[in-house]
C-alpha angles and dihedrals in degrees: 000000000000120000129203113190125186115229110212144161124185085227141035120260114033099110104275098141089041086056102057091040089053104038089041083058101053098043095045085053090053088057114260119120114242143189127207104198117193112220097161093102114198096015098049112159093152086101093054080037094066094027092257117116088114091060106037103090101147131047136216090258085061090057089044097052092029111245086124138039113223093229079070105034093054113078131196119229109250097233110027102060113217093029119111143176126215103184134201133252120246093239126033103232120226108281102029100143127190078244089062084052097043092048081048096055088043082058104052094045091065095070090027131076084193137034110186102192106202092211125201119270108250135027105278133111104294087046085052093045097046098039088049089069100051127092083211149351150245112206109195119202147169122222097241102110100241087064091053091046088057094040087056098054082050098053080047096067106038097045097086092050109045126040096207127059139156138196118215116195109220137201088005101171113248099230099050100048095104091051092046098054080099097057102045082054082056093046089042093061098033084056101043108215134083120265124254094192156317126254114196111208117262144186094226097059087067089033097052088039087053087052098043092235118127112245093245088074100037098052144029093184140057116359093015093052086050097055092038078065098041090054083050092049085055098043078053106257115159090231127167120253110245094241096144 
């Protein structure tokens, strides 16, 4: 059964585009096709992200108002087969509705086992547009308390809509993970929703996005351990959280 999943975060910054990436990756190297659609229109990075800005020509507003078939817009990475990117456009035209977008994601998760929406940070319009489409969430979040706060307010509006949602816990420092088990509790029940997993903050996420190489090919270790888990997790793996 195909899955789209809205990735969202009540703030900029806390790794939202490097999770999709990431996660989109790993789960497209352990065999299941998957799609990263774009939906932060106007700030779009997913592309440099996944070390594709020289393939993505059309947009998923070429395949709504029919310039472009899908089976064009959306382009395979060159060196993960079955993973795919479907980028956004730099200005949203007149008309768009959260129903076109809606009819876009059905459509993609016809050819696709996974849809991973980077949502815009925030709640405004394109967050609306691009979370209306999802079956569930990942909310990503940091343990400073204004991104919880915003990841709260997130949760907030999702919640009556979808029935399944996750919080991710993103750039936790190494060496305080055992002190902060505490705080991710914290996090876990301001936040009100399970964990779906730790990152620990790492070099080689800024060094591989700065190379365009997904992290998958750039590291075996850290951050790249942590969203291998986490694409388990979704395929449904029972795997342990990295809490040590």
């Amino acid at each position: 059964m195909s899955i789209s999943i809205a990735v969202t975060s009540g703030k900029g910054g806390t790794g939202k585009t490097s999770f999709t990436a990431a996660v989109g990756s790993c789960l497209a190297a352990l065999g299941r096709r998957t799609l990263c659609l774009d939906m932060d229109i106007g700030l779009r990075n997913l592309d440099i992200a996944l070390g594709m800005s020289d393939l993505s020509v059309m947009d998923f507003t070429d395949v709504i108002q029919g310039r472009c078939a899908f089976e064009r817009a959306a382009v395979e990475h060159p060196r993960i087969p079955g993973l795919f990117l479907l980028t956004a456009p730099l200005t949203l035209p007149p008309g768009i509705t959260a129903g076109d977008v809606a009819a876009l994601v059905a459509r993609a998760k016809e050819s696709f086992d996974f849809v991973l929406i980077d949502c815009p940070a925030g709640l405004g319009d394109g967050f609306q547009l691009a979370s209306e489409a999802a079956d569930r969430a990942v909310v990503v979040s940091m343990t400073d308390p204004s991104a919880l706060r915003d990841a709260q307010r997130t949760v907030a509006e999702l919640s009556p809509r979808l029935e399944t949602l996750h919080l991710v816990m993103n750039r936790v420092q190494p060496k305080l993970i055992r002190k902060l088990h505490t705080n991710i509790d914290q996090a876990m029940n301001t936040a009100g929703l399970p964990l779906l997993g730790v990152i620990p903050e790492d070099p080689k996420v800024t060094l591989a996005a700065g190379e365009g190489t997904p992290l998958i090919l750039a590291a075996r270790r850290g951050a790249a351990v942590a969203y291998l888990n986490i694409a388990k997790r979704l395929m449904g793996r029972q795997v342990p959280l990295m809490m040590t």
